[in-house]
C-alpha positions in Angstrom: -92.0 22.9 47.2 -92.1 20.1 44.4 -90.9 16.7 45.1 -89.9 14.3 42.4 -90.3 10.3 43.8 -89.1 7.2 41.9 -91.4 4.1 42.0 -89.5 1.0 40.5 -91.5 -2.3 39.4 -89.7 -4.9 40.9 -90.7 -8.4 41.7 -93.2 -8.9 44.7 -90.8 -9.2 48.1 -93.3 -12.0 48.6 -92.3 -14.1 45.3 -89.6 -16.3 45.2 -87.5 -16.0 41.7 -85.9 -18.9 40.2 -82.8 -18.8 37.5 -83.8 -19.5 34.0 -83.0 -23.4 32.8 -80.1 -22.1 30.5 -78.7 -19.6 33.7 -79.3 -16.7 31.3 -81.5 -14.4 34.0 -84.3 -14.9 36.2 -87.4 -15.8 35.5 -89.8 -13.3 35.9 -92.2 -13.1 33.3 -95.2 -14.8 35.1 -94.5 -13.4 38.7 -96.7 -11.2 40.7 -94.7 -7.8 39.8 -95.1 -4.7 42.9 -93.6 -1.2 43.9 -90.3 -1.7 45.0 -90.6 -1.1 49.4 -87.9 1.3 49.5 -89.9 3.4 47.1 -92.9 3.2 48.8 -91.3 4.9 52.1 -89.8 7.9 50.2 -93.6 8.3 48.6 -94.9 7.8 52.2 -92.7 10.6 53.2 -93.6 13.1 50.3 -96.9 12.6 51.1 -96.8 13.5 54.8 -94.8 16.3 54.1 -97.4 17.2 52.0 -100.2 16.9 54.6 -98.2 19.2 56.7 -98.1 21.4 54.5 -94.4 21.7 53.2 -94.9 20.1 49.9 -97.2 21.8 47.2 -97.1 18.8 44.5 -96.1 15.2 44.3 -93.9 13.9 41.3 -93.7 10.2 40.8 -91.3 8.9 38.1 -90.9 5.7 36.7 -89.0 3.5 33.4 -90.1 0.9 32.0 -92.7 -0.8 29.5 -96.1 -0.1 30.0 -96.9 -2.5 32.4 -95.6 0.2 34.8 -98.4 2.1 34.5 -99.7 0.0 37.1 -97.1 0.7 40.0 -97.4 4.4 38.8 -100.9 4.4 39.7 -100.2 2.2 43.1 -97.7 5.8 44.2 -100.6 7.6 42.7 -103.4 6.1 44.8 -100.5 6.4 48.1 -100.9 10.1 47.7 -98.8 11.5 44.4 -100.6 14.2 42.1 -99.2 13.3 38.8 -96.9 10.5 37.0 -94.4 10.4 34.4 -93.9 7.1 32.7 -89.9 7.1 30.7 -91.0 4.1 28.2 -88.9 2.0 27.2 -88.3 -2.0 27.0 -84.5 -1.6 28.1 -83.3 -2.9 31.7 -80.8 0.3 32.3 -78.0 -0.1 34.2 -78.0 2.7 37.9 -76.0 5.2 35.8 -78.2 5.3 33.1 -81.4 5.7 35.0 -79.5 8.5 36.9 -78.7 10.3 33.3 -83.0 10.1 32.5 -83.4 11.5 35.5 -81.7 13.9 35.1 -83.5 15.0 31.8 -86.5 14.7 34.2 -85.0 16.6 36.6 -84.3 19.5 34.5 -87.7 19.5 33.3 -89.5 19.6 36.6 -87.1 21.4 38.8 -88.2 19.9 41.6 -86.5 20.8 44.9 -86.5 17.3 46.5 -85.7 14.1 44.5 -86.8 11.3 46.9 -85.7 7.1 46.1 -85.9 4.3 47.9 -82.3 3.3 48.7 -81.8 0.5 47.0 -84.1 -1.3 44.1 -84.6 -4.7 45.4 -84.0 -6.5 42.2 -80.2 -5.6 41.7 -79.8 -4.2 45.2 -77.8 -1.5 43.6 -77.6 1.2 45.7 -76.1 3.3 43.4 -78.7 5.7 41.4 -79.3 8.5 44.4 -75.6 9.1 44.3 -75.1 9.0 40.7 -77.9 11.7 40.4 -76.8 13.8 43.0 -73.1 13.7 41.7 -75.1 14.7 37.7 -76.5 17.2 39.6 -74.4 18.7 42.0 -76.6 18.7 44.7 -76.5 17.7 48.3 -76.9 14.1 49.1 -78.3 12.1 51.9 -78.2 8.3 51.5 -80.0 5.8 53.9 -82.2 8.1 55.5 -84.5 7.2 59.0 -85.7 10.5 59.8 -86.4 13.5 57.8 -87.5 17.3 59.1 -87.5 20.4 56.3 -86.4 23.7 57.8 -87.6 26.4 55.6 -85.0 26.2 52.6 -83.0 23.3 54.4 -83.4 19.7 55.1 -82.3 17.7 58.7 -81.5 14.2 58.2 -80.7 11.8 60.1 -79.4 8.1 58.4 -78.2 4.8 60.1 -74.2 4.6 60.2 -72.3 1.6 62.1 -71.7 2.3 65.3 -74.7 5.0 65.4 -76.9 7.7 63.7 -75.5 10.7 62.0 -77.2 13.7 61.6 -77.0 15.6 58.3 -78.1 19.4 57.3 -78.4 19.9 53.5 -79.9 22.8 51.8 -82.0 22.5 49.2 -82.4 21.5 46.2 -81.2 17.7 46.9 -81.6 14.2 46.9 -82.6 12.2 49.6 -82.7 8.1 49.8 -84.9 6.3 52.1 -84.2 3.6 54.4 -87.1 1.0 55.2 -86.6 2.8 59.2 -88.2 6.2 57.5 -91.9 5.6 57.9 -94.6 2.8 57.9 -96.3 3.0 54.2 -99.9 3.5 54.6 -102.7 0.9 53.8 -103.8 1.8 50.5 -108.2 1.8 50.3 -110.2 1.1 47.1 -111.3 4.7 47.0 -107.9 5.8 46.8 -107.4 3.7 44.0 -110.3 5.2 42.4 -109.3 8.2 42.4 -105.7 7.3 41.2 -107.3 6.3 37.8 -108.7 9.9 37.5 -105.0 11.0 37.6 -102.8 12.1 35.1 -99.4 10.0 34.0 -97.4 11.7 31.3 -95.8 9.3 28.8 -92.8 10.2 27.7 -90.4 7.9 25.0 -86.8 7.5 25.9 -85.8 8.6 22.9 -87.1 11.9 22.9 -84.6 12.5 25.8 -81.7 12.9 23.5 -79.6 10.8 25.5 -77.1 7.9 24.4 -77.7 5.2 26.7 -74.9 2.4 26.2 -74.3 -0.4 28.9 -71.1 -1.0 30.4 -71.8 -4.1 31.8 -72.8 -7.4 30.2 -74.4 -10.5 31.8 -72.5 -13.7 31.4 -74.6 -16.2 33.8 -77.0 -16.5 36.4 -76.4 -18.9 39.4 -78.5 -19.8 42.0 -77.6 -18.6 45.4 -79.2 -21.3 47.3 -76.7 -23.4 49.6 -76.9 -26.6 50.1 -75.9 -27.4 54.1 -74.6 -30.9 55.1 -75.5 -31.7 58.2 -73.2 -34.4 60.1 -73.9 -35.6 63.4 -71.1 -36.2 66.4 -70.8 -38.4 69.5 -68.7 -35.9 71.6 -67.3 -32.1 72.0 -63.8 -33.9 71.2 -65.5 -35.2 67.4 -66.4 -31.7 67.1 -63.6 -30.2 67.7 -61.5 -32.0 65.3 -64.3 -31.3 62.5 -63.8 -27.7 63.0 -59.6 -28.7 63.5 -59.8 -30.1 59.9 -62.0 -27.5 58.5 -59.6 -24.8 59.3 -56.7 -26.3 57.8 
């Protein structure tokens, strides 16, 4: 079985952003740049369905500039056998990523497409749907657990109130939640050997696909509140505080 994973270059998880002086975006240009985590548990999971034998070959998948070369070779160094680099210096909105994917898609015919569930950039949460709906495949979004069945997948995915338990035959698309697996540590001889590793660059525009955004950004705010703190002599104070405040 092939598997196809996504590996998104997102800001570091570690790195706080800050909002541009004239609110137009973040600023990102000098910050420590990573795989996106939600990414790195669906590779985590390829990979050790690999090492049990289910999986023959490792896909990973990513747009971008160039510069995402380098996360490509961090999923290749985690275990992937090959990469496939969509260039391109556009920041595509969920629905257009799901249309490159699918020219991807259709080129590999893999039989699992694996994302994290959510890019934590835009915190989306939209492009494992979108593709699945493109494709007209079986879905599961938010996955913990994972067990393949010959030709079918058992999922299991966090719902409120409880887990839900999911059988989906294959070929389909599978999300992972950060509750999947624990990424392994990744040591310099892996990363050795991920240099020795093909990546396969690809132009967007050879896709054949018309890519127009349906969204525009107006402004960027930051989202830091500021909390005013006031101190009271007695539960009574308090009381008509919160008395006030709800009127």
């Amino acid at each position: 079985m092939k598997v196809l994973v996504c590996a998104k270059r997102v800001v570091d998880p570690n790195v706080k952003v800050r909002v541009k002086s004239d609110f137009s975006n973040v600023e990102i240009e000098h910050s420590k740049m990573s795989l996106n985590p939600f990414d790195e548990n669906a590779i985590e999971e390829a990979v050790r369905l690999k090492e049990r034998g289910v999986v023959t070959e490792i896909v990973a998948v990513s747009i971008g500039s160039a510069k995402c070369e380098e996360t490509l070779r961090n999923a290749l160094a985690r275990g992937c056998d090959r990469a496939i680099l969509v260039e391109s210096s556009e920041n595509y909105e969920p629905i257009n990523i799901a249309n490159i994917l699918q020219k991807i898609v259709a080129t590999e015919q893999p039989q699992l497409i694996m994302l994290g569930k959510q890019a934590i950039d835009d915190d989306a949460n939209q492009v494992a749907q979108m593709l699945a709906g493109k494709l007209g495949i079986a879905q599961a979004t938010f996955v913990s657990q994972l067990e393949v069945n010959a030709d079918r997948l058992i999922a299991r995915r966090e719902i409120d109130g409880g887990t839900q338990k999911l059988e989906l035959t294959l070929p389909a698309v599978v999300s992972a939640d950060l509750y999947l697996n624990e990424p392994r540590f990744i040591k310099l001889p892996q990363l050795m050997q991920a240099k020795k590793k093909p990546i396969e660059k690809i132009a967007v525009a050879e896709l054949g696909l018309e890519l127009n955004a349906r969204t525009r950004l107006v402004k960027v705010m930051d989202g830091e509140v500021k909390k005013q703190c006031k101190f009271v002599d007695s539960s009574s104070d308090l009381l008509d505080l919160i008395k006030k405040g709800a009127m």
